[in-house]
C-alpha positions as CSV (number, residue, x, y, z in Angstrom):
1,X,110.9,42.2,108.3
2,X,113.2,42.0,105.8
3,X,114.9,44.4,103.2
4,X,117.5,44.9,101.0
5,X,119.7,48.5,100.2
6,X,121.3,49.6,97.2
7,X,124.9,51.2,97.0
8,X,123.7,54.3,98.1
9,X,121.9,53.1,101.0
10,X,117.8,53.5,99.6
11,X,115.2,50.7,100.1
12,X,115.1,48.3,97.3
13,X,113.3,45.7,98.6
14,X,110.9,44.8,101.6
15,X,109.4,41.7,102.4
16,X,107.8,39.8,105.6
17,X,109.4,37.6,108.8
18,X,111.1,34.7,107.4
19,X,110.3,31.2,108.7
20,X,113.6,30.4,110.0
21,X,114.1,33.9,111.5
22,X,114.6,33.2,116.0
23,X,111.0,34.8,116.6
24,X,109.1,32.5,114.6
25,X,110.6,29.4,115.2
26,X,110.5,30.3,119.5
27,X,106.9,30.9,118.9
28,X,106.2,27.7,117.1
29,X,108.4,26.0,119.6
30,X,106.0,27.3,122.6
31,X,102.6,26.9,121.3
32,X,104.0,23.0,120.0
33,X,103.1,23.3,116.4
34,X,105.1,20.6,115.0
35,X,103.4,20.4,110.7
36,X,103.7,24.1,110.2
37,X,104.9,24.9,106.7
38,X,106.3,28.0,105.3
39,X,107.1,29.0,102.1
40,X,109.3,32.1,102.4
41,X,108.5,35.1,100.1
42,X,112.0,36.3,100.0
43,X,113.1,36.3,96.8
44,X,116.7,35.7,95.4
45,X,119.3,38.5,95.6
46,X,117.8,39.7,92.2
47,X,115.2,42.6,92.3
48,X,113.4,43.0,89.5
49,X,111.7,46.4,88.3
50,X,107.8,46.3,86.8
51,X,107.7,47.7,83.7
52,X,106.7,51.5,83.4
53,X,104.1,53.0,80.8
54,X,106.3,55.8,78.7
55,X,103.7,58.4,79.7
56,X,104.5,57.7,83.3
57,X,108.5,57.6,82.9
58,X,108.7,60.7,80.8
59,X,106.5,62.9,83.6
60,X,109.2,61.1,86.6
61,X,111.6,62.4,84.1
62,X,110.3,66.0,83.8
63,X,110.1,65.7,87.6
64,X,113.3,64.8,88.2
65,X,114.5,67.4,85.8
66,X,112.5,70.0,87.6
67,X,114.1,69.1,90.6
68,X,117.8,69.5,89.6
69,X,116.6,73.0,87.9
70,X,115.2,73.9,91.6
71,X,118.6,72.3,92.9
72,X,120.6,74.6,91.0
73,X,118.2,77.6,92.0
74,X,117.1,77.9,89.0
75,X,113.3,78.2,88.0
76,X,111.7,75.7,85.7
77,X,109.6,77.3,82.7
78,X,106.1,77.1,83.8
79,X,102.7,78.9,82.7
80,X,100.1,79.9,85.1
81,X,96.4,79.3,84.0
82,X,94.6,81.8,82.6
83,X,91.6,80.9,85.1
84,X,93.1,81.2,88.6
85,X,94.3,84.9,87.4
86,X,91.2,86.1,86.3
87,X,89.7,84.6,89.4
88,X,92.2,86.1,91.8
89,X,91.4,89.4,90.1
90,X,87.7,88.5,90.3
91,X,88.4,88.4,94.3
92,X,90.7,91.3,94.7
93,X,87.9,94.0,93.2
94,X,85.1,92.3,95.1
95,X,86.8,92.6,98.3
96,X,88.4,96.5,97.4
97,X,84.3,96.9,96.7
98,X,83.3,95.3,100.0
99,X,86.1,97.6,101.9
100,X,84.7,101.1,99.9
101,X,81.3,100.3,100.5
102,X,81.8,99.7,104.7
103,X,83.8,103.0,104.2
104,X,81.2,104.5,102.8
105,X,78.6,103.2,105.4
106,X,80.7,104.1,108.3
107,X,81.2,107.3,107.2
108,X,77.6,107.8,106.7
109,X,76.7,106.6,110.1
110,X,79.2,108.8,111.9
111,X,77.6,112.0,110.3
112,X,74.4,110.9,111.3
113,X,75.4,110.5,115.0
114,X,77.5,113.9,114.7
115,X,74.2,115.5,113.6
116,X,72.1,113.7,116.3
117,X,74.3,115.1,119.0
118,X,74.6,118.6,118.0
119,X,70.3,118.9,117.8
């Protein structure tokens, strides 16, 4: 494998075993192919960038602003749905209704067992 760094040390490039890389031609060498061809896929020092649509570069850019807003501890505005708060309320009073209504049974048995024993 092959690859190629910017300045600051990222990946910019990655590509596959080269023909004329000691591996290969050791291999060819011991199994006696003699007509193998290779065209290498390595390009030239250049790397060239595909072309983005704007929708996609301006959300990397909100992104990437968002991150240097987190960086500098600092919150990025943001809204919360109206639907996961209603639903998280929906939860919280069906499971505070759940809890009173076990109370409310337990408390119910117990006095039934408390009367059972004193008869």
């Amino acid at each position: 494998m092959w690859g190629t760094t910017r300045e600051d040390g990222t990946l910019a490039g990655l590509g596959f075993i080269e023909r004329d890389s000691k591996c290969t031609q050791e291999f060819l060498d011991e199994v006696g192919e003699e007509n193998y061809t290779w065209v290498s896929p390595k390009p030239s020092e250049l790397v060239t960038r595909p072309e983005y649509p704007e929708e996609y570069k301006s959300e990397i850019q909100n992104l990437l602003d968002s991150k240097d807003l987190i960086a500098s501890g600092k919150l990025p505005q943001h809204e919360h749905e109206e639907k996961a708060e209603t639903g998280l309320v929906v939860v919280t009073i069906i499971v505070y209704v759940a809890v009173a209504i076990l109370l409310m049974v337990m408390i119910y048995q117990y006095c039934k067992e408390k009367k059972m024993n004193r008869d």
